[in-house]
C-alpha positions as CSV (number, residue, x, y, z in Angstrom):
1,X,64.0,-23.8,-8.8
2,X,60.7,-25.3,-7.4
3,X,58.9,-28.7,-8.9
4,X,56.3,-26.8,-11.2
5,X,53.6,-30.3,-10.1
6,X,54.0,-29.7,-6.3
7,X,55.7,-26.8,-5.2
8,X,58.5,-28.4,-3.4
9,X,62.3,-26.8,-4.2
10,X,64.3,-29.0,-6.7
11,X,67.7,-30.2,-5.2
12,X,70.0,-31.0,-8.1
13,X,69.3,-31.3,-11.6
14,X,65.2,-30.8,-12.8
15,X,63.2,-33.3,-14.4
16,X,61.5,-32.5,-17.6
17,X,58.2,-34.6,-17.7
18,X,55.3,-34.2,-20.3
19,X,51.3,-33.4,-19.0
20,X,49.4,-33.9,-20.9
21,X,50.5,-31.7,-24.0
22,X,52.6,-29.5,-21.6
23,X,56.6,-29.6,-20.5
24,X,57.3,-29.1,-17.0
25,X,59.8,-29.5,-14.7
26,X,59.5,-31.7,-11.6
27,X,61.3,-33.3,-9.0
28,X,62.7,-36.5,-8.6
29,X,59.2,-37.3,-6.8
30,X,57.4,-36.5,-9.3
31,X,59.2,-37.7,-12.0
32,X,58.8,-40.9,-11.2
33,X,55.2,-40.9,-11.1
34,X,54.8,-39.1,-14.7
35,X,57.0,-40.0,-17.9
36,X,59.7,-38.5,-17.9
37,X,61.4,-36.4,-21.4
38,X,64.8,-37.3,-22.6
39,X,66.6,-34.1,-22.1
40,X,67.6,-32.7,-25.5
41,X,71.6,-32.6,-26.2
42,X,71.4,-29.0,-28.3
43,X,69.3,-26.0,-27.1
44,X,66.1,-26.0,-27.9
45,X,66.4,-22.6,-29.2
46,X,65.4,-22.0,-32.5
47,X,68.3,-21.5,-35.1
48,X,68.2,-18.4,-37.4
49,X,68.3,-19.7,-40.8
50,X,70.1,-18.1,-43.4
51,X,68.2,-17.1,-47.0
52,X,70.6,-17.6,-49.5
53,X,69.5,-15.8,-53.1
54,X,68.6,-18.8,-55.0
55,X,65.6,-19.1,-51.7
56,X,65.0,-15.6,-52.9
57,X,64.3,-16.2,-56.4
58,X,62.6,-19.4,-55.5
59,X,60.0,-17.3,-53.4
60,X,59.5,-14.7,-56.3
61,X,58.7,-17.5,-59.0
62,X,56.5,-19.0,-56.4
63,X,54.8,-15.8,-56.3
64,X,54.2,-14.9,-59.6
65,X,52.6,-18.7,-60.1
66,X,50.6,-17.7,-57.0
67,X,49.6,-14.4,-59.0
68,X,49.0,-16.3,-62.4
69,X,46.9,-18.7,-60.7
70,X,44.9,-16.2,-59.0
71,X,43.8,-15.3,-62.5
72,X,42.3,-18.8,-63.7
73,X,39.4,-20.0,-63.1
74,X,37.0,-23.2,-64.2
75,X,36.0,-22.9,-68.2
76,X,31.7,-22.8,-68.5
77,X,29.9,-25.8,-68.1
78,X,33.3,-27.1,-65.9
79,X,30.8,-30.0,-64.7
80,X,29.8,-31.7,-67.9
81,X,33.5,-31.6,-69.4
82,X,35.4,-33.3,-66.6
83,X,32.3,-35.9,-67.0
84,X,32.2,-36.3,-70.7
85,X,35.9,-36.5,-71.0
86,X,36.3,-39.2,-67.8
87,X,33.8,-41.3,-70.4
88,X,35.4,-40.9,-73.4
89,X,38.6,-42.0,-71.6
90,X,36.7,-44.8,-70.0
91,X,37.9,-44.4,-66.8
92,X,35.3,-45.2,-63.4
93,X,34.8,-42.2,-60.8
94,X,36.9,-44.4,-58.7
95,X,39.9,-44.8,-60.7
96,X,39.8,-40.5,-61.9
97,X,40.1,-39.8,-57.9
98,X,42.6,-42.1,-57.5
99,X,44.5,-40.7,-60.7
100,X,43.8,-37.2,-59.2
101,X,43.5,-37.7,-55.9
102,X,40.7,-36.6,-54.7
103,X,37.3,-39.0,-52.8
104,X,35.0,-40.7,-55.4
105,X,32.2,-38.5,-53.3
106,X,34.2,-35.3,-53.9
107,X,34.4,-36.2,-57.9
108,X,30.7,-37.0,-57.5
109,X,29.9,-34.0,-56.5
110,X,32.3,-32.1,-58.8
111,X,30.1,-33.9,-61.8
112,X,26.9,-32.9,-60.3
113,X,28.2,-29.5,-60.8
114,X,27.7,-28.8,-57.1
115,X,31.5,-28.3,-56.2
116,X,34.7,-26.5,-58.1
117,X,37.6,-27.8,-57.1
118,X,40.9,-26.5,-56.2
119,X,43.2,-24.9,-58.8
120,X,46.1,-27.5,-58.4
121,X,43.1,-30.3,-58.4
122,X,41.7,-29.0,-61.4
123,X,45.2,-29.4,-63.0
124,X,45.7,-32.5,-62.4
125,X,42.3,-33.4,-64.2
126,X,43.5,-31.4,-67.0
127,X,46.7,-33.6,-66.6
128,X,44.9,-37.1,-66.4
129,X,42.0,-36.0,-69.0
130,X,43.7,-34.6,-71.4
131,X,41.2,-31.3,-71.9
132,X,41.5,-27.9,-71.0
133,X,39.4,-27.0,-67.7
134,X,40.8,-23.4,-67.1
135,X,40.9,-20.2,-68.7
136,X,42.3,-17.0,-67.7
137,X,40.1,-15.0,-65.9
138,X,39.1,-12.0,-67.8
139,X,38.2,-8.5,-66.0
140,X,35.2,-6.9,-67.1
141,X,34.7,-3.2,-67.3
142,X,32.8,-2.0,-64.4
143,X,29.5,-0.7,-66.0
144,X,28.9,1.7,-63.1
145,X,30.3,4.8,-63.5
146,X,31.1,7.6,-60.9
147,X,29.4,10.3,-59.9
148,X,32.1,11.8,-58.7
149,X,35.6,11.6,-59.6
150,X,37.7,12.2,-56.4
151,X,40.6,14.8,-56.6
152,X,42.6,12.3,-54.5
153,X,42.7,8.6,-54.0
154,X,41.2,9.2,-50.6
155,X,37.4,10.0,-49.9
156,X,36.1,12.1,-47.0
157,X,33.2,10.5,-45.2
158,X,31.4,13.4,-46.6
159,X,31.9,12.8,-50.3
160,X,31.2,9.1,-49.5
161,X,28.0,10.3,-48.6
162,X,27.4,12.6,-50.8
163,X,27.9,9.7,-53.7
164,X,25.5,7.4,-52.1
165,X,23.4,10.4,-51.9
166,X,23.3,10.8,-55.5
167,X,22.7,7.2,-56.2
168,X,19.4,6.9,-54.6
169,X,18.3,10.2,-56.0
170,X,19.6,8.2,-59.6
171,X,17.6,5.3,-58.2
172,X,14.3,6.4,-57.4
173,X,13.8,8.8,-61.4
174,X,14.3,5.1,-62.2
């Protein structure tokens, strides 16, 4: 094996020194000029781990929440709640984003209606509040309807053209 610094052929055992954010083996030379790495007792190899069924089920319950939360979003005028209820409460910007755990600017900003938070941040203002800041998210019928009703879940660039087509043609009687 040759020293990966200089190019010179290792005689005995390799040196693992760090560079910057890089591993590498040198000689003894080297070595002694760079810091050297405590060689590691057990391979560095990963180890396959093995999913058990309750890591399963713990990943399908995790996705559902994922899936529910998908579906909620901030109740209107989100803004003036979070501030009316921080009042009422008495509580200072500063001591809701410590509660929460987000900045004092971010909670500013969140007041000034200029920023939604995070789902799980949003919780936890429901949590220290004590008000409801999320509602299901409810999907409205599309109001366009379809010129064409495919025979098959797949268009043809030709139908696809043919709709958009019709559209403008819809457009411009307009």
């Amino acid at each position: 094996m040759n020293c990966e610094i200089c190019g010179k052929k290792i005689v005995g055992k390799p040196n693992l020194v760090k560079v910057g954010g890089a591993f590498l083996y040198a000689c003894d030379e080297c070595a002694k000029k760079l810091k050297k790495v405590p060689q590691l007792e057990q391979s560095t190899r990963p180890v396959k781990k093995v999913v058990t069924e309750d890591k399963r089920t713990e990943r399908k319950v995790a996705s559902k929440q994922i899936e529910s939360e998908l579906k909620l979003k901030p109740v209107k005028e989100f803004a003036k709640i979070v501030k009316e209820a921080r009042e009422k409460q008495g509580l200072s910007i500063l001591q809701l984003s410590m509660a929460v755990g987000l900045k004092e600017s971010t909670l500013k900003k969140i007041e000034a209606g200029k920023l939604i938070p995070p789902i799980e941040s949003i919780k936890k203002m429901e949590r220290v509040l004590k008000v409801a800041l999320l509602e299901e998210e409810k999907e409205e019928p599309s109001t366009e309807t379809s010129l064409l009703k495919p025979k098959s879940a797949n268009l043809t660039l030709g139908e696809v053209l043919d709709i958009h087509g019709r559209k403008r043609e819809n457009d411009s009687r307009t």
